[in-house]
PDB file of N, CA, C and O in Angstrom:
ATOM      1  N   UNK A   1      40.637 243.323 142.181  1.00  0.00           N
ATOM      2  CA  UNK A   1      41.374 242.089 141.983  1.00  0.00           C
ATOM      3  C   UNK A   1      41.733 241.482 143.334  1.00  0.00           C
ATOM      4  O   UNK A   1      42.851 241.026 143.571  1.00  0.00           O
ATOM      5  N   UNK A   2      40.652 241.501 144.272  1.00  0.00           N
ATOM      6  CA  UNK A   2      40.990 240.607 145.465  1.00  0.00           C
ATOM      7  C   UNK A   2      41.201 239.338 145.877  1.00  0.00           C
ATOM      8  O   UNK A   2      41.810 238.866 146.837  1.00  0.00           O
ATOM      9  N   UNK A   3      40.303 238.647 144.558  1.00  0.00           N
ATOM     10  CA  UNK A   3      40.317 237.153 144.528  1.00  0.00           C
ATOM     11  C   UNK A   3      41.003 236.553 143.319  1.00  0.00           C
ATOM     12  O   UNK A   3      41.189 237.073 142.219  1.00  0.00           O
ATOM     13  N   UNK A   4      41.385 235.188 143.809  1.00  0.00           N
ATOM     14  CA  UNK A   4      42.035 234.290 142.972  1.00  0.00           C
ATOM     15  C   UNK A   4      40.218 234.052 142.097  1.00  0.00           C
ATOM     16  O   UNK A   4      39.089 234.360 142.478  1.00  0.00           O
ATOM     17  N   UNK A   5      40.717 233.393 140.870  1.00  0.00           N
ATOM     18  CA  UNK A   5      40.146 232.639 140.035  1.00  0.00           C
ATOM     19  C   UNK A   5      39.294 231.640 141.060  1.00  0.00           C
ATOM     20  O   UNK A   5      38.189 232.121 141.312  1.00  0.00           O
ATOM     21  N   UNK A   6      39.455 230.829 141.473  1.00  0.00           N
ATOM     22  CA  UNK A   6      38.641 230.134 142.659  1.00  0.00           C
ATOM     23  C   UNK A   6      38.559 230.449 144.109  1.00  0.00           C
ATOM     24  O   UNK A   6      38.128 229.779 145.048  1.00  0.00           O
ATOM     25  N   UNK A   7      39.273 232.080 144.036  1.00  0.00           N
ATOM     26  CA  UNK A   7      38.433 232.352 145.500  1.00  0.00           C
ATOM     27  C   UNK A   7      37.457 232.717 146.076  1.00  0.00           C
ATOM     28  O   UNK A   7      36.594 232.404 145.256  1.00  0.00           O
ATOM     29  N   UNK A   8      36.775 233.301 147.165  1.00  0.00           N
ATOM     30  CA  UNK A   8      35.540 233.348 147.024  1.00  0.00           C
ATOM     31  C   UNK A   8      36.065 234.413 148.772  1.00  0.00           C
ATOM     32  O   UNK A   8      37.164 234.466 149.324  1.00  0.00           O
ATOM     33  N   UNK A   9      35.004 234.952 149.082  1.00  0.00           N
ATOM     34  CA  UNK A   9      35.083 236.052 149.988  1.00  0.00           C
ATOM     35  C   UNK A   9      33.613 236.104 150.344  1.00  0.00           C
ATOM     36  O   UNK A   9      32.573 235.799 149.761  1.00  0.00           O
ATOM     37  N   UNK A  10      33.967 236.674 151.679  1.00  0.00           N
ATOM     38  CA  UNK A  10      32.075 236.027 153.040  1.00  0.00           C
ATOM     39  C   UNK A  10      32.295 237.888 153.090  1.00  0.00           C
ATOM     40  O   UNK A  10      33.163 238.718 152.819  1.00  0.00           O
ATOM     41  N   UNK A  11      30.827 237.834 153.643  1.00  0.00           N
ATOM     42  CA  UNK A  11      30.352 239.091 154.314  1.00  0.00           C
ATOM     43  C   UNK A  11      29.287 239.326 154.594  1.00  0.00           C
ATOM     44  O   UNK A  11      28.357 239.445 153.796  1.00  0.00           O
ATOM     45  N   UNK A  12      29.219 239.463 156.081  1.00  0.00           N
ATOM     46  CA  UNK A  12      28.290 239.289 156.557  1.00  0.00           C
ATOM     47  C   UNK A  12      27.092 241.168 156.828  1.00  0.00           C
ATOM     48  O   UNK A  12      27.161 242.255 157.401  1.00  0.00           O
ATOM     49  N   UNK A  13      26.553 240.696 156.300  1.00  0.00           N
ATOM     50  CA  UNK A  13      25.127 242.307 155.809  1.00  0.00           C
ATOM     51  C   UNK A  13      24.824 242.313 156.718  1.00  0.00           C
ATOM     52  O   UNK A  13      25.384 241.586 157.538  1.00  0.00           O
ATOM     53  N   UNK A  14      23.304 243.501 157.240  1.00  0.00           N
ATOM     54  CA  UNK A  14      22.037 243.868 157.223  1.00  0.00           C
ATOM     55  C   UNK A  14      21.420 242.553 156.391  1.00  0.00           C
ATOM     56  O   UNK A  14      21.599 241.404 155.988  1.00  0.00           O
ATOM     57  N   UNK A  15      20.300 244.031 156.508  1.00  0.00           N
ATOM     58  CA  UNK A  15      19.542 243.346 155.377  1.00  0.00           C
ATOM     59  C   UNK A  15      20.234 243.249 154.167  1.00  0.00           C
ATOM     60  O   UNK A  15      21.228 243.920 153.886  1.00  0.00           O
ATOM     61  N   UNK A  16      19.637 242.306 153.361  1.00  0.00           N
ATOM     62  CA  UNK A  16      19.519 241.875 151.748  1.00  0.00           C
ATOM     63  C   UNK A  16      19.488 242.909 151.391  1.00  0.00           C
ATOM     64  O   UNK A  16      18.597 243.755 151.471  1.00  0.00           O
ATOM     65  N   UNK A  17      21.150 242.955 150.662  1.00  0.00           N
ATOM     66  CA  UNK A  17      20.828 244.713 149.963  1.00  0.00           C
ATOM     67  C   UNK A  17      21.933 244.046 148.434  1.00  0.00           C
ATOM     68  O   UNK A  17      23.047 243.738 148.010  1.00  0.00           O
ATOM     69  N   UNK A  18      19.704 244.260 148.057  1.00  0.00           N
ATOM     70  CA  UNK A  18      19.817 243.864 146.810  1.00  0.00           C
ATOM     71  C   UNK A  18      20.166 245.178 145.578  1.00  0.00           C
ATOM     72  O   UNK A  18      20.153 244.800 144.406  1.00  0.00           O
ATOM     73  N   UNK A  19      20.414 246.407 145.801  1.00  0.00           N
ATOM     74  CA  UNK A  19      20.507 247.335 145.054  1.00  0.00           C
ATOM     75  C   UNK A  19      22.109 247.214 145.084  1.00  0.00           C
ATOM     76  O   UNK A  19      22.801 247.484 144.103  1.00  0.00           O
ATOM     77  N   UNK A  20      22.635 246.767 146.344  1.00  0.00           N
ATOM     78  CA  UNK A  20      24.108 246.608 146.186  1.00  0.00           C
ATOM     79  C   UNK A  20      24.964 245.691 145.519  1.00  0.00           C
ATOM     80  O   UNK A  20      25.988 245.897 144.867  1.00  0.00           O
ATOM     81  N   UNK A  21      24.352 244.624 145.802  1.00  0.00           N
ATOM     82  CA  UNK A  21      24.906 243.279 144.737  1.00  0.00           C
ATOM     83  C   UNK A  21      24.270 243.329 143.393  1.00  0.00           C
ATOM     84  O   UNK A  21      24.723 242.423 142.694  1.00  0.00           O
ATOM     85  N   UNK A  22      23.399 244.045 142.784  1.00  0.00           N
ATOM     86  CA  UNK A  22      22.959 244.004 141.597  1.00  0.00           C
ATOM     87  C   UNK A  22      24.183 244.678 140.965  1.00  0.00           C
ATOM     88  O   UNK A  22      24.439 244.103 139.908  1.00  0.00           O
ATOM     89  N   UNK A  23      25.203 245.881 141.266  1.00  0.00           N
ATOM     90  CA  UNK A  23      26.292 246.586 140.945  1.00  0.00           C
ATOM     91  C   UNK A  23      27.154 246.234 140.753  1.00  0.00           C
ATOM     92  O   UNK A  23      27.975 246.821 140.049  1.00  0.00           O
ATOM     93  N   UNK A  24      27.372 244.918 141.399  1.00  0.00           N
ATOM     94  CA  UNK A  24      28.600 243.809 141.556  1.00  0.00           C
ATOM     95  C   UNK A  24      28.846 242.962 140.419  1.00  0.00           C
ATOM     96  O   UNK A  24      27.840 242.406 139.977  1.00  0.00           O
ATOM     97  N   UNK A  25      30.197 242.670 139.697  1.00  0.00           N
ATOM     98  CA  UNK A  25      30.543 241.895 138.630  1.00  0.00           C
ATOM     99  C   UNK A  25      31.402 240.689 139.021  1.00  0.00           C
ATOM    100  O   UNK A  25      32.476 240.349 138.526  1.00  0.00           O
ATOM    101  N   UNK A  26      30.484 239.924 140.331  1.00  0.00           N
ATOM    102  CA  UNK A  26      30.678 238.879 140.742  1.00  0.00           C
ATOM    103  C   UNK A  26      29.693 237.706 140.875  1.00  0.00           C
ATOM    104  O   UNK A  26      28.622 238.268 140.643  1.00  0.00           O
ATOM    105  N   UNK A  27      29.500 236.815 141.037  1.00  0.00           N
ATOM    106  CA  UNK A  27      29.083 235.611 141.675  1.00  0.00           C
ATOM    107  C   UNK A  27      28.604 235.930 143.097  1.00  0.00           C
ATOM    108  O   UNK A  27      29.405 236.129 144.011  1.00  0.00           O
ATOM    109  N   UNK A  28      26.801 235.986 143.312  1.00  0.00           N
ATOM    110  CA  UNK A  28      26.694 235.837 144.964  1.00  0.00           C
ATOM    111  C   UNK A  28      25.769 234.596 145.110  1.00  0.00           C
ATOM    112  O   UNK A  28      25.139 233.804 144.409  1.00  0.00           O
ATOM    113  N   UNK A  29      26.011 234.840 146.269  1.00  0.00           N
ATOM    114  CA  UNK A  29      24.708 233.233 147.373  1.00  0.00           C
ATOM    115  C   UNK A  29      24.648 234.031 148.410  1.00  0.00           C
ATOM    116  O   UNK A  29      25.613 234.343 149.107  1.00  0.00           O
ATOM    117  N   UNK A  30      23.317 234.457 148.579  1.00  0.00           N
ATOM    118  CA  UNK A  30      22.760 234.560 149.662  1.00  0.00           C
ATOM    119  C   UNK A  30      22.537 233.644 151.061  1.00  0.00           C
ATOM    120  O   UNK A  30      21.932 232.580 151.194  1.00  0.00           O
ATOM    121  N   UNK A  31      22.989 234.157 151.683  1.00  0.00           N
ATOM    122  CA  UNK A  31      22.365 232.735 153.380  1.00  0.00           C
ATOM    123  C   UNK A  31      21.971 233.706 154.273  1.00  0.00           C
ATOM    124  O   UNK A  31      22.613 234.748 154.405  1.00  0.00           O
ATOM    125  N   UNK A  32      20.610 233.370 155.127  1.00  0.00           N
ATOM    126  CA  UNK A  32      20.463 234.201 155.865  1.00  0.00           C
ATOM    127  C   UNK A  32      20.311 233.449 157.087  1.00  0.00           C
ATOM    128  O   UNK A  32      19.745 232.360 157.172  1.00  0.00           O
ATOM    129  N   UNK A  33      20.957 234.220 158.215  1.00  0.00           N
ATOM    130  CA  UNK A  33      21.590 233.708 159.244  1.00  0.00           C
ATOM    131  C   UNK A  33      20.746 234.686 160.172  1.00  0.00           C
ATOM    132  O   UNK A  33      20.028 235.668 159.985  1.00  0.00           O
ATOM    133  N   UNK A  34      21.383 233.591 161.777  1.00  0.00           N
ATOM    134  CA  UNK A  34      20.699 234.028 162.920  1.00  0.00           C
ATOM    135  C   UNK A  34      21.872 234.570 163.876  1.00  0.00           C
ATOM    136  O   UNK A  34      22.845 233.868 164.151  1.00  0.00           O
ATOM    137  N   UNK A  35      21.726 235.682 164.287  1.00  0.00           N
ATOM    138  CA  UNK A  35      22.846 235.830 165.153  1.00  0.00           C
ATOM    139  C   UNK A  35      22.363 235.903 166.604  1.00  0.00           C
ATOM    140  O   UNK A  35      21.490 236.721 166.893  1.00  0.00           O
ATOM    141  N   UNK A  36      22.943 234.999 167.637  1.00  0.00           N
ATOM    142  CA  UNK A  36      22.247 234.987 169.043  1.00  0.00           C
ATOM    143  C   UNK A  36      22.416 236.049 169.276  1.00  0.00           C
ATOM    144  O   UNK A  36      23.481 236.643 169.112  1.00  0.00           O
ATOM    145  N   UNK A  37      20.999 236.686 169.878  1.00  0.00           N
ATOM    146  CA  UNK A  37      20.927 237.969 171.030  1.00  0.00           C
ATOM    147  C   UNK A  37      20.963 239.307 170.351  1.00  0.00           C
ATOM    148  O   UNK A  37      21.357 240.361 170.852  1.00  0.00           O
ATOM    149  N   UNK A  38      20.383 239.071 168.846  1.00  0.00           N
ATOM    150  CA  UNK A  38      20.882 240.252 167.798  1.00  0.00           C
ATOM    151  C   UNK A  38      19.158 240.056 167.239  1.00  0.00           C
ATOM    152  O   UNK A  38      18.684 239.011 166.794  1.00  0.00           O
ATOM    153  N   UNK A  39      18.651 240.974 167.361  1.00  0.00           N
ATOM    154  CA  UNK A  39      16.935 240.908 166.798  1.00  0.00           C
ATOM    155  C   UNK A  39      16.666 241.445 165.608  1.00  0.00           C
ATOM    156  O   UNK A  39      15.549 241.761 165.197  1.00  0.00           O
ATOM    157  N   UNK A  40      18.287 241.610 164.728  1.00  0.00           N
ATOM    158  CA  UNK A  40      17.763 242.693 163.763  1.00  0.00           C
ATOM    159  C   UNK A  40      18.059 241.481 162.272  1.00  0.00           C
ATOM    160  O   UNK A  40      18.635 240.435 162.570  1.00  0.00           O
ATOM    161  N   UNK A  41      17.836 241.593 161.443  1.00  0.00           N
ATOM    162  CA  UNK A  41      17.855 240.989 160.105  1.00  0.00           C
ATOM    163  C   UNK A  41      19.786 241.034 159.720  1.00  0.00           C
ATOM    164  O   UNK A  41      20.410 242.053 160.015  1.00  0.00           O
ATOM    165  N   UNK A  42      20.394 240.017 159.168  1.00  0.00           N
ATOM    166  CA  UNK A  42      21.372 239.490 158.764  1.00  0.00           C
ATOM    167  C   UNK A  42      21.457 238.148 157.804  1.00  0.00           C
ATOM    168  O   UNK A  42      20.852 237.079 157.719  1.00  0.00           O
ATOM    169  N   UNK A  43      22.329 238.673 157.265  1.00  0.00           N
ATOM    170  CA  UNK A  43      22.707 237.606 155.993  1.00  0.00           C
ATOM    171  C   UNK A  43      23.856 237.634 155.818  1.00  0.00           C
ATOM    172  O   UNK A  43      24.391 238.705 156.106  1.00  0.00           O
ATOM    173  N   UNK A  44      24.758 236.514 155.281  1.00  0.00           N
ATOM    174  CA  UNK A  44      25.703 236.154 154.708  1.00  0.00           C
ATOM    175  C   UNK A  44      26.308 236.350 153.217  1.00  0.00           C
ATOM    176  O   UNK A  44      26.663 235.240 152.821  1.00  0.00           O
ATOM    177  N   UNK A  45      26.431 236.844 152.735  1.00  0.00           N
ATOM    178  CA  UNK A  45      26.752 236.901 150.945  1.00  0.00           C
ATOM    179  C   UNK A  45      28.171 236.288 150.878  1.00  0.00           C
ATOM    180  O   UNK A  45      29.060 236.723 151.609  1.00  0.00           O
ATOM    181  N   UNK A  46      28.420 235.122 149.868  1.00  0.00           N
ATOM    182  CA  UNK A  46      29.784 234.538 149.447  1.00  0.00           C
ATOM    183  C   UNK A  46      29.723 235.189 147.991  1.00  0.00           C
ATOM    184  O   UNK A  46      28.852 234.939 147.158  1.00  0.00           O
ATOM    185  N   UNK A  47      30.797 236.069 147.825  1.00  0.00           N
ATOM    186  CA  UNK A  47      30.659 236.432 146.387  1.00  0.00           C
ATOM    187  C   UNK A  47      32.446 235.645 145.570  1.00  0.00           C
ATOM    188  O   UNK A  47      33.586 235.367 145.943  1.00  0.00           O
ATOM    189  N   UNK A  48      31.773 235.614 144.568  1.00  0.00           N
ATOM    190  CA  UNK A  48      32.847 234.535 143.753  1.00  0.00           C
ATOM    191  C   UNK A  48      32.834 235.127 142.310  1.00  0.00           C
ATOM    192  O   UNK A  48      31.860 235.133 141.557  1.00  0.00           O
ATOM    193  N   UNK A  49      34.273 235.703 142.006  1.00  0.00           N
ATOM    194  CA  UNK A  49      34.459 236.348 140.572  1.00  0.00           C
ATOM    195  C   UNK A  49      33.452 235.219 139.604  1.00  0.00           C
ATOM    196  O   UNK A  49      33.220 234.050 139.912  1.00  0.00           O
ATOM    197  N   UNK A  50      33.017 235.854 138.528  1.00  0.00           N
ATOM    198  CA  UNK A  50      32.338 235.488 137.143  1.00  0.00           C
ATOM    199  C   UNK A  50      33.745 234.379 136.081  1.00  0.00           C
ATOM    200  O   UNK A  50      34.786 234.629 135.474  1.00  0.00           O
ATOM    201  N   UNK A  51      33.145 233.497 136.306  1.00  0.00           N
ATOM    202  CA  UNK A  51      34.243 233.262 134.996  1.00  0.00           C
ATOM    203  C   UNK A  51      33.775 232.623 133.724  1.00  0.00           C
ATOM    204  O   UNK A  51      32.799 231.893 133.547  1.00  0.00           O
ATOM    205  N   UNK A  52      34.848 233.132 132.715  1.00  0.00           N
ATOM    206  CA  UNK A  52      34.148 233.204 131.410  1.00  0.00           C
ATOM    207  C   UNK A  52      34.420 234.385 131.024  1.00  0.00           C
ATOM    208  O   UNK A  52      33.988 234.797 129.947  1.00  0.00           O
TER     209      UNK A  52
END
């Protein structure tokens, strides 16, 4: 219960770890991002409770 009804929470990954958000009983969006001077794979996930 971390989020409000319209809140929403960032976190920034690795890789796309899709075995992890498949577990999740939230709302995600993927963004995949560049981080200067960092050569390795990163993404963004905004996850946002389900409502309904």
């Amino acid at each position: 219960h971390l989020l409000s009804p319209n809140g929403v929470l960032l976190a920034m990954k690795g890789q796309i770890p899709e075995a992890e958000l498949a577990e999740m009983n939230t709302h995600t969006t993927l963004i995949k991002i560049n981080v200067p001077e960092v050569e390795a794979e990163r993404c963004l996930v905004r996850l946002s409770p389900k409502l309904g």
